[in-house]
Backbone as XML, in Angstrom:
<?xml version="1.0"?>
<chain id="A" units="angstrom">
  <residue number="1" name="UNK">
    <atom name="N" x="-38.044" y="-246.426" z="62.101"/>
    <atom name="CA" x="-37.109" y="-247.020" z="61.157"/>
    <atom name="C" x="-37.877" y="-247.866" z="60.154"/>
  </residue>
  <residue number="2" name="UNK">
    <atom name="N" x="-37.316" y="-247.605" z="59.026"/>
    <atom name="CA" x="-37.987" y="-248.695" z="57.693"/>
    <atom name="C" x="-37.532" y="-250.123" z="57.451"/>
  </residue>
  <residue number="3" name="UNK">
    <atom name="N" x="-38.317" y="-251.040" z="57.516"/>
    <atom name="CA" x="-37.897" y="-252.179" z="57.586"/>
    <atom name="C" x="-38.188" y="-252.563" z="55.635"/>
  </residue>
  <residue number="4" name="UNK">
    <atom name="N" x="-36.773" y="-252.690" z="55.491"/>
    <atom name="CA" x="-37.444" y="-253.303" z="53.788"/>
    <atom name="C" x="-36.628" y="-254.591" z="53.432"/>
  </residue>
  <residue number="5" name="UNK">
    <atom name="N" x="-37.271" y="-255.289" z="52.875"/>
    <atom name="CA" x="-37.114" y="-256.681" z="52.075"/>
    <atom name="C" x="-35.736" y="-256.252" z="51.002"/>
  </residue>
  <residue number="6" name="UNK">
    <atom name="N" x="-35.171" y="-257.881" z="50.919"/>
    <atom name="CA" x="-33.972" y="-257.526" z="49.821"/>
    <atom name="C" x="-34.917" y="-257.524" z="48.641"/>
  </residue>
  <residue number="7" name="UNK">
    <atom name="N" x="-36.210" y="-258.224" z="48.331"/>
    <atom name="CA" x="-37.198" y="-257.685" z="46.918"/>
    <atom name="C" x="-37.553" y="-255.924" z="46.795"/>
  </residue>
  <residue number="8" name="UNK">
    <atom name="N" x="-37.491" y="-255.596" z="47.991"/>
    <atom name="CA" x="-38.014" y="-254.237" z="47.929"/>
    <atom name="C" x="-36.733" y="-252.973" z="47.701"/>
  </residue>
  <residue number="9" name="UNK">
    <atom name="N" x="-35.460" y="-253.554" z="47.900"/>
    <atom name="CA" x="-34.693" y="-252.615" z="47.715"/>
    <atom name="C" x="-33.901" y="-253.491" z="46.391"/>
  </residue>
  <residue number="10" name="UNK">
    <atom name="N" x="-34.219" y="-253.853" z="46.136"/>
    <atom name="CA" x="-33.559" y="-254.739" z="44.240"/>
    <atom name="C" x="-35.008" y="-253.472" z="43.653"/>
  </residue>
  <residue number="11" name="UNK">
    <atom name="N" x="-36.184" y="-253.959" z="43.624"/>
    <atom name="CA" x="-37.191" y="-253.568" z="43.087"/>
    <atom name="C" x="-36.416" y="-251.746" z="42.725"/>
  </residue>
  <residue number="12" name="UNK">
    <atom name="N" x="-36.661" y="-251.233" z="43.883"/>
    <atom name="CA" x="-36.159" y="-249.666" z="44.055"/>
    <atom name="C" x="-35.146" y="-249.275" z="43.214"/>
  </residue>
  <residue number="13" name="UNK">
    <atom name="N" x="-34.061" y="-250.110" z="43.344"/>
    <atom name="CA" x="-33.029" y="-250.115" z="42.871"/>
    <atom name="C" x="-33.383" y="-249.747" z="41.227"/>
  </residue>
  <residue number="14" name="UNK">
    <atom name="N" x="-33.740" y="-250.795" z="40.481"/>
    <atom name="CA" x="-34.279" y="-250.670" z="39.556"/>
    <atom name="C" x="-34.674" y="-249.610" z="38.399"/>
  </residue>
  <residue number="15" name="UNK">
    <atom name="N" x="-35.410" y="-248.310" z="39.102"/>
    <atom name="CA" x="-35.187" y="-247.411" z="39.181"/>
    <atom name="C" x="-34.286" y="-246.335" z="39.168"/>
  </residue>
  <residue number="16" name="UNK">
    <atom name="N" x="-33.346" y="-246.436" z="38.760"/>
    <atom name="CA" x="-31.822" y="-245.742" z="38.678"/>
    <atom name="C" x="-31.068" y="-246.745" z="37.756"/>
  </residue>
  <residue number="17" name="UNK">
    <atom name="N" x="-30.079" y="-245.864" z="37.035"/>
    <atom name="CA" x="-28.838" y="-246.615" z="35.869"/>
    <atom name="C" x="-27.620" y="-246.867" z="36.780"/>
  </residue>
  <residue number="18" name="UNK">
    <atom name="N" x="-27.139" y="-248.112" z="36.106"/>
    <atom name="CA" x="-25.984" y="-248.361" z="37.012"/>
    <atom name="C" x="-24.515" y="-247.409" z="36.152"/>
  </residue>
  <residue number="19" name="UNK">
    <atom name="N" x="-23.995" y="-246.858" z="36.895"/>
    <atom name="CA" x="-22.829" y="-245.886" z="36.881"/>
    <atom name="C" x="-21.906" y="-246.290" z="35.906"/>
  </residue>
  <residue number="20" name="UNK">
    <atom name="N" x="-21.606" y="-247.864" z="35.508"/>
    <atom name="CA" x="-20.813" y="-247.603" z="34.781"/>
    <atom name="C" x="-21.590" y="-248.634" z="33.018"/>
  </residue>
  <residue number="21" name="UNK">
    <atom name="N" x="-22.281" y="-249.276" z="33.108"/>
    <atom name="CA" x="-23.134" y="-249.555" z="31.913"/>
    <atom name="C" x="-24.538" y="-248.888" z="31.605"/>
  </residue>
  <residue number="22" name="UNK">
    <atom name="N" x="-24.854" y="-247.812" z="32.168"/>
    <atom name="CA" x="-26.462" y="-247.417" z="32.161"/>
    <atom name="C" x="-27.411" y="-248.355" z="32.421"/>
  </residue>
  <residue number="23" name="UNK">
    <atom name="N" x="-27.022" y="-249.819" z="32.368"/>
    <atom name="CA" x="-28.819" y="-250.290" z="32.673"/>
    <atom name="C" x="-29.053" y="-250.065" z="33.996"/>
  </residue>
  <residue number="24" name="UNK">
    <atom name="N" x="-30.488" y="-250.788" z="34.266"/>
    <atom name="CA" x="-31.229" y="-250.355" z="35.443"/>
    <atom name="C" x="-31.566" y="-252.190" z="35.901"/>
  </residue>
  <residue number="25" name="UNK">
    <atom name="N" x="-30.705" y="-253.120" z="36.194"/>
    <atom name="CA" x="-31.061" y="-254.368" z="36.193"/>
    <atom name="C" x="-29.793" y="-254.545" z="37.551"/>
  </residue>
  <residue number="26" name="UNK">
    <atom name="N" x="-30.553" y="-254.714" z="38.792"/>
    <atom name="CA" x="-29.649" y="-254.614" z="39.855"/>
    <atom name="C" x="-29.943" y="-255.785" z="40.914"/>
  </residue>
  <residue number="27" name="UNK">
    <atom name="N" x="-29.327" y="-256.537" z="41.510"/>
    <atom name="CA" x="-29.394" y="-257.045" z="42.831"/>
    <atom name="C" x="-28.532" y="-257.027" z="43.769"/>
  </residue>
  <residue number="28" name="UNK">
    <atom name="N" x="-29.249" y="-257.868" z="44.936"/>
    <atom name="CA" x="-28.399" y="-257.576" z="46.017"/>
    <atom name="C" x="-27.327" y="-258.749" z="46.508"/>
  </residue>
  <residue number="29" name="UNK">
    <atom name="N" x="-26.179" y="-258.296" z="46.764"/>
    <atom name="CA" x="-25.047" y="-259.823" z="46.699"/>
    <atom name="C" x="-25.621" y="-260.392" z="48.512"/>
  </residue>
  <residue number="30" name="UNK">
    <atom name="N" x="-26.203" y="-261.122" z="48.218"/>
    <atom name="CA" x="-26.408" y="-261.929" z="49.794"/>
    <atom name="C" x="-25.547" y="-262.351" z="50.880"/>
  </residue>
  <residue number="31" name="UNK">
    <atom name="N" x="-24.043" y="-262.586" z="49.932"/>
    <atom name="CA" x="-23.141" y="-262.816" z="50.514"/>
    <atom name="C" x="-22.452" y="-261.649" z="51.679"/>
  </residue>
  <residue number="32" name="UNK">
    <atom name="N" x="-23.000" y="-260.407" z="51.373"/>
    <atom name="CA" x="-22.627" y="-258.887" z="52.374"/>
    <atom name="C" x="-23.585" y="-258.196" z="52.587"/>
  </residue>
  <residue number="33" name="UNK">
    <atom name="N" x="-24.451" y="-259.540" z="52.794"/>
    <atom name="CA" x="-26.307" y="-258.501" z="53.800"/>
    <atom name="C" x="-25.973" y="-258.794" z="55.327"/>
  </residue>
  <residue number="34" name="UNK">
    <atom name="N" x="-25.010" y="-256.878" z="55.364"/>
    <atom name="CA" x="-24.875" y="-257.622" z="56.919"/>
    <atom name="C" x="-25.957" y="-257.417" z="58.221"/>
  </residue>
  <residue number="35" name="UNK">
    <atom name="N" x="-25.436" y="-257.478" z="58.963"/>
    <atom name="CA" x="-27.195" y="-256.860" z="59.747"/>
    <atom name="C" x="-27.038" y="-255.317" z="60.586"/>
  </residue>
  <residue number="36" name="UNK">
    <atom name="N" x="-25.973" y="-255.060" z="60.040"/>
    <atom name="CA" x="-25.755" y="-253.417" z="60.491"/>
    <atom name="C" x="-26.000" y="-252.504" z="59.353"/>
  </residue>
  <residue number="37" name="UNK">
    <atom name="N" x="-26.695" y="-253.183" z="58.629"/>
    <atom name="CA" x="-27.687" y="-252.357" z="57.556"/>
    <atom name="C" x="-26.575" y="-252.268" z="56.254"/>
  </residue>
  <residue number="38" name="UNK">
    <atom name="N" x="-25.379" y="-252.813" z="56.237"/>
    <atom name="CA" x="-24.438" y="-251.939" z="55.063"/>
    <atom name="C" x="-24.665" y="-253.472" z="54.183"/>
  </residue>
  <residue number="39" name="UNK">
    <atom name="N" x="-25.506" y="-253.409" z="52.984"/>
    <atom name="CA" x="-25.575" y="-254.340" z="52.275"/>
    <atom name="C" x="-24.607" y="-254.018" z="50.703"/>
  </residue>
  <residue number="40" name="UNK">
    <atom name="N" x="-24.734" y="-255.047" z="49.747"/>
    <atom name="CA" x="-23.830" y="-254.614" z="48.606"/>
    <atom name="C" x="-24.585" y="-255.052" z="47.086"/>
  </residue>
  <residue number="41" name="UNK">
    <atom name="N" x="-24.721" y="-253.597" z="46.531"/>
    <atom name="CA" x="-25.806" y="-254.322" z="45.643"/>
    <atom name="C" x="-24.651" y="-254.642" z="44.186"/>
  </residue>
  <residue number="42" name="UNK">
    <atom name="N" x="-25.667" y="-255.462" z="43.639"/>
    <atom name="CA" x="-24.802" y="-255.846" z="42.390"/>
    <atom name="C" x="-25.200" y="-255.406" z="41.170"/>
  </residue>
  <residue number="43" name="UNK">
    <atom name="N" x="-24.698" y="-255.157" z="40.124"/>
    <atom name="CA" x="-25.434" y="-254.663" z="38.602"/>
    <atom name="C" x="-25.583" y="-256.146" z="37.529"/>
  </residue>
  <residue number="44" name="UNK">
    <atom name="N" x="-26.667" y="-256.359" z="37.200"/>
    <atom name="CA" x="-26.700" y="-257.779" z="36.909"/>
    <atom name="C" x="-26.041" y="-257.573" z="34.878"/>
  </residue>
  <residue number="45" name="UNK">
    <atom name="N" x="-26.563" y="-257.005" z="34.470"/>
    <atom name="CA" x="-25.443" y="-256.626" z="33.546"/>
    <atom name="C" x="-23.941" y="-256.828" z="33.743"/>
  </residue>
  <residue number="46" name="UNK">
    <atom name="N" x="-23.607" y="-255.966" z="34.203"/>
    <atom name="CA" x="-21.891" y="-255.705" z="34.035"/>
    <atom name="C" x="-21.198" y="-256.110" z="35.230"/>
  </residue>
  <residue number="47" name="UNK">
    <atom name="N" x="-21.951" y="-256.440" z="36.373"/>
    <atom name="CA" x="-21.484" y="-257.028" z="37.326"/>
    <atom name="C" x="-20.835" y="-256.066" z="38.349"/>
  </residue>
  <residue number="48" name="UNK">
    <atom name="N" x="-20.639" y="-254.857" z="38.153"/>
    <atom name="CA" x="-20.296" y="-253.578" z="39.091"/>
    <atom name="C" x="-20.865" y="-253.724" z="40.373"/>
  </residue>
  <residue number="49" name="UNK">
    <atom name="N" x="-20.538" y="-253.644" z="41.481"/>
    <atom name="CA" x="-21.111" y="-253.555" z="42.928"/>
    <atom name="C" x="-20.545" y="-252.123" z="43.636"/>
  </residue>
  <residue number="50" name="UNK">
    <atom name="N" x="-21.541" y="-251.811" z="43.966"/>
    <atom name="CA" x="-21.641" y="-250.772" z="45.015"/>
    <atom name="C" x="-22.297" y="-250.741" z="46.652"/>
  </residue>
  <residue number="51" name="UNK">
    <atom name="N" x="-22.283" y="-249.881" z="47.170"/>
    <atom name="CA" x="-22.622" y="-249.964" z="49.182"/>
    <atom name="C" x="-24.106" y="-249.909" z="48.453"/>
  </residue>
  <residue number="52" name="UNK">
    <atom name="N" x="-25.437" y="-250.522" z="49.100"/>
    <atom name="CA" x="-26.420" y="-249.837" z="49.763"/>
    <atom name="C" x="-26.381" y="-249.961" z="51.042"/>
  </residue>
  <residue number="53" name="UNK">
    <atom name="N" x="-27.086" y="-248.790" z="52.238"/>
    <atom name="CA" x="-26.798" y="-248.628" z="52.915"/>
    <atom name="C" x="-28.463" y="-248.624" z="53.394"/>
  </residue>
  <residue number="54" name="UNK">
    <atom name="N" x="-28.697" y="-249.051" z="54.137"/>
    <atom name="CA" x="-30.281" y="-249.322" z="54.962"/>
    <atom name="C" x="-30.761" y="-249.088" z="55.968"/>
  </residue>
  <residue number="55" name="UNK">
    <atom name="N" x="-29.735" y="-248.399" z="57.218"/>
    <atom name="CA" x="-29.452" y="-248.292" z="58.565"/>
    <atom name="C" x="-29.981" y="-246.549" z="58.585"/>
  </residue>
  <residue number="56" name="UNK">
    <atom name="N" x="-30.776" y="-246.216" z="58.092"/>
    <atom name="CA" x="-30.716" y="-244.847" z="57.934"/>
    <atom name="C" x="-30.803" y="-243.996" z="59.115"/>
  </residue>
  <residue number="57" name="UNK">
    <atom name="N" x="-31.747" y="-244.560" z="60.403"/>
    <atom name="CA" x="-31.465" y="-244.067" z="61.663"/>
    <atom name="C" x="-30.162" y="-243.240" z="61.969"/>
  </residue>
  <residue number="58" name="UNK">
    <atom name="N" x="-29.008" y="-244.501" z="61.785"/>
    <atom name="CA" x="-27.920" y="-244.292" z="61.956"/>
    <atom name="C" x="-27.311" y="-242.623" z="61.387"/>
  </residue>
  <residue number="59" name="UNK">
    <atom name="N" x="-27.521" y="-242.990" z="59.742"/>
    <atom name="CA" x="-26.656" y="-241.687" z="58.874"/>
    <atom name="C" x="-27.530" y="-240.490" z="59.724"/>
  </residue>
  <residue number="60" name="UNK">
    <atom name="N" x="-28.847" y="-240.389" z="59.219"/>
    <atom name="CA" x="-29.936" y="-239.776" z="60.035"/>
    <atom name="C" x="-28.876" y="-238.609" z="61.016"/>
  </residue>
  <residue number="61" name="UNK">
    <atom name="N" x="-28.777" y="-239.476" z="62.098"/>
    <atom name="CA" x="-28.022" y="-239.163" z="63.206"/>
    <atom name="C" x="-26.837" y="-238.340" z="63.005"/>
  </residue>
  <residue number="62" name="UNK">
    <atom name="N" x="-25.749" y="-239.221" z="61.653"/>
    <atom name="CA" x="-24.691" y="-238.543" z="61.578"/>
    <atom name="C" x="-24.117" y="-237.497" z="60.512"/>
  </residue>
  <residue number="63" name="UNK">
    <atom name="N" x="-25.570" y="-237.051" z="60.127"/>
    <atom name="CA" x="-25.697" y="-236.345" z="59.251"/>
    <atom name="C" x="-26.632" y="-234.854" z="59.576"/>
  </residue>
  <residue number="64" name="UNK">
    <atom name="N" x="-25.799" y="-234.247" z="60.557"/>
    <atom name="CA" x="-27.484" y="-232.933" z="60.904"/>
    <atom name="C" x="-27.780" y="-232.317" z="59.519"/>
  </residue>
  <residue number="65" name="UNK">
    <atom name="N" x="-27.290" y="-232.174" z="58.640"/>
    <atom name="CA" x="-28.266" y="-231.420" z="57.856"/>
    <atom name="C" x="-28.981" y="-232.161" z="56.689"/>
  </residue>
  <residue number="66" name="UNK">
    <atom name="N" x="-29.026" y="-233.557" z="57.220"/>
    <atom name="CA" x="-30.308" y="-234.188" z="56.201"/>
    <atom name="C" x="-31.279" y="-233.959" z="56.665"/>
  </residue>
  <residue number="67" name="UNK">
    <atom name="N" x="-31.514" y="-234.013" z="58.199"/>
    <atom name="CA" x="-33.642" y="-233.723" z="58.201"/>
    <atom name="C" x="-33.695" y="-232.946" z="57.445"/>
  </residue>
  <residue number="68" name="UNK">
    <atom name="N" x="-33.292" y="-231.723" z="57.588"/>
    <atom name="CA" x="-33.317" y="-230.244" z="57.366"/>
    <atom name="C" x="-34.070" y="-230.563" z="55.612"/>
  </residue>
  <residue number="69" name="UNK">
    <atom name="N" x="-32.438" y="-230.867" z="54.732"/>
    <atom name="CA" x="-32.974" y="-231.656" z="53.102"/>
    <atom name="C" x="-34.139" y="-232.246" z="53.089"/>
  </residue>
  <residue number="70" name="UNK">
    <atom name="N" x="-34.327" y="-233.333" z="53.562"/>
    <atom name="CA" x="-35.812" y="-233.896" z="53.376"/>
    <atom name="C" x="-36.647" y="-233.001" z="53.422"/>
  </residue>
  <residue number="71" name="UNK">
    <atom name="N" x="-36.955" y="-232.206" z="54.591"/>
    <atom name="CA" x="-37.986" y="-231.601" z="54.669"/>
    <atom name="C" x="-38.596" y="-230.626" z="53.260"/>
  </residue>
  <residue number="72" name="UNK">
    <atom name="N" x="-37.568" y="-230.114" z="52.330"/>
    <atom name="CA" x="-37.262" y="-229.333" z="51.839"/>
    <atom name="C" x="-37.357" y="-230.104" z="50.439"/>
  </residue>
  <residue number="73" name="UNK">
    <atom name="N" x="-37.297" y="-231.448" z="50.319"/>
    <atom name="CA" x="-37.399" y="-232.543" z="49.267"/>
    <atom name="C" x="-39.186" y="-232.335" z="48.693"/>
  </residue>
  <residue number="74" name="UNK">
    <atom name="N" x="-39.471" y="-231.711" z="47.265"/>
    <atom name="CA" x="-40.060" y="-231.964" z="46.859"/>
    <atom name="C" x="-41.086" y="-233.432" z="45.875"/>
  </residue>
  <residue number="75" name="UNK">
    <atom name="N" x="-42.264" y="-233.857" z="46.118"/>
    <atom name="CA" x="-42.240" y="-235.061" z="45.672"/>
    <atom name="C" x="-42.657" y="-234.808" z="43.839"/>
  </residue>
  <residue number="76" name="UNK">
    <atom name="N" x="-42.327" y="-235.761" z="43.318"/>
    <atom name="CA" x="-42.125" y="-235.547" z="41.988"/>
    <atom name="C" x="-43.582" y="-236.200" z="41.230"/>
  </residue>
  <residue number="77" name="UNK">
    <atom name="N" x="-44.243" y="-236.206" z="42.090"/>
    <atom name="CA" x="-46.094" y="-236.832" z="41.810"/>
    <atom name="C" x="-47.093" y="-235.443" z="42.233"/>
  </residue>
  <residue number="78" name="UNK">
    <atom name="N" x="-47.369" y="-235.241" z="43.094"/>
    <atom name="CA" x="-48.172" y="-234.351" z="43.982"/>
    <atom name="C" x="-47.132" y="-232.611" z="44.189"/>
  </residue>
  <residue number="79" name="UNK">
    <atom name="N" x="-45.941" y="-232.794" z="44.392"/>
    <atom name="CA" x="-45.188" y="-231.515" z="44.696"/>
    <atom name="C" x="-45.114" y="-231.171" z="46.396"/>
  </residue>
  <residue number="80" name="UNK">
    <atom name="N" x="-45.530" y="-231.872" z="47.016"/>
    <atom name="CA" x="-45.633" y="-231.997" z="48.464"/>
    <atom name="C" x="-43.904" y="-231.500" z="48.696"/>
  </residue>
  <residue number="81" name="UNK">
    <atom name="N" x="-43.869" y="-230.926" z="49.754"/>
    <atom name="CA" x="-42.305" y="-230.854" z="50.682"/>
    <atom name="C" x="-42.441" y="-231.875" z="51.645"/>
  </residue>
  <residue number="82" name="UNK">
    <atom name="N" x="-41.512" y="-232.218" z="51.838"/>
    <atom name="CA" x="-41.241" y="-233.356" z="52.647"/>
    <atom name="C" x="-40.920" y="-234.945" z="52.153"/>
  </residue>
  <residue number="83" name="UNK">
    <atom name="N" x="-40.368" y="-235.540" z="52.574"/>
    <atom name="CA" x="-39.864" y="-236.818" z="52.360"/>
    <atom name="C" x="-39.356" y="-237.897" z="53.332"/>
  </residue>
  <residue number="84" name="UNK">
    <atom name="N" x="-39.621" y="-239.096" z="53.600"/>
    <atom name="CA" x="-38.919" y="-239.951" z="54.482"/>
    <atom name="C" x="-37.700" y="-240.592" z="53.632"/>
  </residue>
  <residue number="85" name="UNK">
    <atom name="N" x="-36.508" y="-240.663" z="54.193"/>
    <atom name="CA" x="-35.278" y="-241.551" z="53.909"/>
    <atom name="C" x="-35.518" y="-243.627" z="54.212"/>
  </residue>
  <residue number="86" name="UNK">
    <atom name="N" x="-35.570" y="-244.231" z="53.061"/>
    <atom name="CA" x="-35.772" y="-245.055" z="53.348"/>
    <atom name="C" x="-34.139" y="-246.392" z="53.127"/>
  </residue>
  <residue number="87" name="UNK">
    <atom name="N" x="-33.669" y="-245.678" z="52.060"/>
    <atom name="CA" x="-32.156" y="-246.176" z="52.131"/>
    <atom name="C" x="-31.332" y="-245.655" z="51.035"/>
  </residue>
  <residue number="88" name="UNK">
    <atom name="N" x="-30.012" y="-245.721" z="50.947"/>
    <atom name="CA" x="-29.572" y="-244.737" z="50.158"/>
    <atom name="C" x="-28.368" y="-246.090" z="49.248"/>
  </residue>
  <residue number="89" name="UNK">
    <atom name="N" x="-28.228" y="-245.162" z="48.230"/>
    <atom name="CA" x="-27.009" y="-246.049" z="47.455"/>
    <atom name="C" x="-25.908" y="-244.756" z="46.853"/>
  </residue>
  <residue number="90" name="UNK">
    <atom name="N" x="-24.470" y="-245.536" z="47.444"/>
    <atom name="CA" x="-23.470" y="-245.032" z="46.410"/>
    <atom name="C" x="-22.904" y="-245.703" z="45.092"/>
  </residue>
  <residue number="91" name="UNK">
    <atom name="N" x="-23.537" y="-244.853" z="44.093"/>
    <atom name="CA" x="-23.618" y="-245.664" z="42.783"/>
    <atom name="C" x="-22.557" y="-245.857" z="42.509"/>
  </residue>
  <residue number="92" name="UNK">
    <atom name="N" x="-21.387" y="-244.288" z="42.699"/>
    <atom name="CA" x="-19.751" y="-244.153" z="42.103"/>
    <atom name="C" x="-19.630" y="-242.873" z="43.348"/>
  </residue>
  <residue number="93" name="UNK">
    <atom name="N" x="-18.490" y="-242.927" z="43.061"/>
    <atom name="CA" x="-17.685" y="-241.964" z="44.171"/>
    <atom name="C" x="-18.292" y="-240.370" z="43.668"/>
  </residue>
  <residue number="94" name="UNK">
    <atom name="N" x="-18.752" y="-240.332" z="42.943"/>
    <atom name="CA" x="-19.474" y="-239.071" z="42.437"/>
    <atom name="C" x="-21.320" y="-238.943" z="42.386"/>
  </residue>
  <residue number="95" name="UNK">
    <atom name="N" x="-21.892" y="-240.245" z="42.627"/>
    <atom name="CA" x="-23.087" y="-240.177" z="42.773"/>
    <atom name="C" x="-23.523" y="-241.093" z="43.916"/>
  </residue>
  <residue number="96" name="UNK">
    <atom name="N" x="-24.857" y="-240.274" z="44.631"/>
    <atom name="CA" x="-25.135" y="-241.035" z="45.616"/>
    <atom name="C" x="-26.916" y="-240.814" z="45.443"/>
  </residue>
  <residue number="97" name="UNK">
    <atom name="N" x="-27.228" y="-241.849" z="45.554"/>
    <atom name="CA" x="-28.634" y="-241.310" z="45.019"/>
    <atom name="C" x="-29.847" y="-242.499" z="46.586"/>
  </residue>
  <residue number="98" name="UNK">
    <atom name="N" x="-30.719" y="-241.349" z="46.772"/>
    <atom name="CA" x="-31.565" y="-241.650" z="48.026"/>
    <atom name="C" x="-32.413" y="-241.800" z="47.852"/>
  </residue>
  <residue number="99" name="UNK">
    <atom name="N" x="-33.145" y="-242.874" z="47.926"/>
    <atom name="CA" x="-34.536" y="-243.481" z="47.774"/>
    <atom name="C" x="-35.217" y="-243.236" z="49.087"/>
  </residue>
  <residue number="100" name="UNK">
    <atom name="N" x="-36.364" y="-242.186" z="48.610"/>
    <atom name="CA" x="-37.327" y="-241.609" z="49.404"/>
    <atom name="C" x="-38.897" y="-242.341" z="49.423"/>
  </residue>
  <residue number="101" name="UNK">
    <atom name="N" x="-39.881" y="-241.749" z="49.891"/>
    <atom name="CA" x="-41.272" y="-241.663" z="50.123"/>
    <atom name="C" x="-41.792" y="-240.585" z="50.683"/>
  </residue>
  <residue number="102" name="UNK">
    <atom name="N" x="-42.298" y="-239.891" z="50.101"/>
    <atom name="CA" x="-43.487" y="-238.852" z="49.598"/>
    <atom name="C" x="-44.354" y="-238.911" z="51.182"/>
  </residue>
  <residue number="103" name="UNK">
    <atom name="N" x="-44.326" y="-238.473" z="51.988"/>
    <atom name="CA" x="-45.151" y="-238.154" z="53.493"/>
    <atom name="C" x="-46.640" y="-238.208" z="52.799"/>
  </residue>
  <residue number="104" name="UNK">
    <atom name="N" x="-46.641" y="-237.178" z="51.943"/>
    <atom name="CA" x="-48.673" y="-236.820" z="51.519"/>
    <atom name="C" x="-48.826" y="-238.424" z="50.821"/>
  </residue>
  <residue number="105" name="UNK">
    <atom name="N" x="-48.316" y="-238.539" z="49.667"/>
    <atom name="CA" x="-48.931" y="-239.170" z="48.487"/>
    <atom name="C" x="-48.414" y="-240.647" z="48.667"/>
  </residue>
  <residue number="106" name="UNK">
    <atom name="N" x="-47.362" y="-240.805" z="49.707"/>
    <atom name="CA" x="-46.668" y="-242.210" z="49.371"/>
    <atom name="C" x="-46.320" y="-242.757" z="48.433"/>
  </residue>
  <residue number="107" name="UNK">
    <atom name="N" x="-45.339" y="-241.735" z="47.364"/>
    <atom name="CA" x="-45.333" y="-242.260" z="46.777"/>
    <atom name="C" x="-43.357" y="-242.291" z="46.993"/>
  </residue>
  <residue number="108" name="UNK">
    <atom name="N" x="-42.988" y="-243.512" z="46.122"/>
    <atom name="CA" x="-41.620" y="-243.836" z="46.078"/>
    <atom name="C" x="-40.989" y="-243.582" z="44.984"/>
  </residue>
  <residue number="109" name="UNK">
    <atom name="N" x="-40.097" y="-242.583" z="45.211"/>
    <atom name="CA" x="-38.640" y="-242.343" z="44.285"/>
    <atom name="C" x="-37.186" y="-242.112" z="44.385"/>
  </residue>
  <residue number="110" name="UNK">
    <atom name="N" x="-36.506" y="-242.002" z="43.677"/>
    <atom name="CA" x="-35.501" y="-241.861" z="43.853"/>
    <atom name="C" x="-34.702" y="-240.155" z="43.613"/>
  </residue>
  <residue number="111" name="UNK">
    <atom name="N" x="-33.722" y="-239.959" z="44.457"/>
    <atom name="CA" x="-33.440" y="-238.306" z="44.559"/>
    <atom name="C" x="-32.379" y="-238.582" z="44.410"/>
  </residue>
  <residue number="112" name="UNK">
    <atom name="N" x="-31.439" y="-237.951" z="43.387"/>
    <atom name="CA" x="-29.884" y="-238.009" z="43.291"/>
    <atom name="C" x="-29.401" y="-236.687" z="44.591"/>
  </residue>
  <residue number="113" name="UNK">
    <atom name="N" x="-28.355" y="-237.168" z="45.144"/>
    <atom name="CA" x="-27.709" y="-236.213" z="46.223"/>
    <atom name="C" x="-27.183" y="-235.552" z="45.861"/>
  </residue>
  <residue number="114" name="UNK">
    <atom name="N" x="-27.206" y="-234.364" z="46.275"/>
    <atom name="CA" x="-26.796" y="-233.102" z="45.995"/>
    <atom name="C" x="-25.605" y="-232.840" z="47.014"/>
  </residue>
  <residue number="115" name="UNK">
    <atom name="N" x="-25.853" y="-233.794" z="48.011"/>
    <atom name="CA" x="-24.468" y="-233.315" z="49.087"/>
    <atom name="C" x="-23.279" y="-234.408" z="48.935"/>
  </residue>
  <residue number="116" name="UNK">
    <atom name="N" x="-23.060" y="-234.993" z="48.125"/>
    <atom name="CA" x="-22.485" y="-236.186" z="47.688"/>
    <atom name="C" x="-21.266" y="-235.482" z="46.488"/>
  </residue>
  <residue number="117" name="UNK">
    <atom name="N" x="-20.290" y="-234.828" z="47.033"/>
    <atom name="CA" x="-19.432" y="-233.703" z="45.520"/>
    <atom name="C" x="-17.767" y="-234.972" z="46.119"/>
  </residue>
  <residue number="118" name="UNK">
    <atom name="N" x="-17.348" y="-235.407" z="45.491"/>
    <atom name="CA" x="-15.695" y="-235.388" z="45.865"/>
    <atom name="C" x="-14.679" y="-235.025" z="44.490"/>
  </residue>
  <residue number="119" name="UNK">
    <atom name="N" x="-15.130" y="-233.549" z="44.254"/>
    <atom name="CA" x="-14.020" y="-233.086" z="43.564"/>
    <atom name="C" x="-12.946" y="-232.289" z="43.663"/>
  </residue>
</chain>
């Protein structure tokens, strides 16, 4: 399991537009860092909050066909297959986007979900 800092998943965060103003300027509301991993990040712009979710063991578990995805997750540095899940965010009820790490290269990005549809 990945142990990450609320600097390290603001930082990550960062990295992705928030759903309903486009910037990329995000933190985490402290007030709902709970310790069952379901934290709530905030958009420091427009003030929008959404789930991050950190417990990934857990989804891991309740999800059989994510190993399967990862494995199958190309990295966007090197081209390596494979990927570790390190925590995921639902931006809007239509996007869910998963912040990975690269097995070969270590390196960290973000993967919009492809299994994430509610239409």
């Amino acid at each position: 399991m990945v142990i990450l800092t609320q600097q390290e998943v603001e930082r990550r965060l960062g990295t992705v537009s928030c759903a309903v103003c486009k910037q990329s300027s995000f933190g985490i509301d402290e007030r709902f860092m709970g310790s069952d991993g379901e934290w709530r990040g905030i958009c420091r712009k427009c003030f929008y909050t959404f789930p991050v979710h950190t417990d990934m063991d857990f989804y891991l578990q309740t999800q059989p066909d994510m190993p399967f995805r990862l494995k199958e997750m190309s990295c966007t540095s090197c081209n390596h297959r494979g990927v570790t899940l390190d925590f995921r965010a639902t931006m809007s009820v239509r996007e869910s986007v998963y912040f990975v790490t690269c097995q070969n290269c270590k390196r960290q990005f973000p993967e919009k979900s492809s299994l994430e549809s509610y239409e």
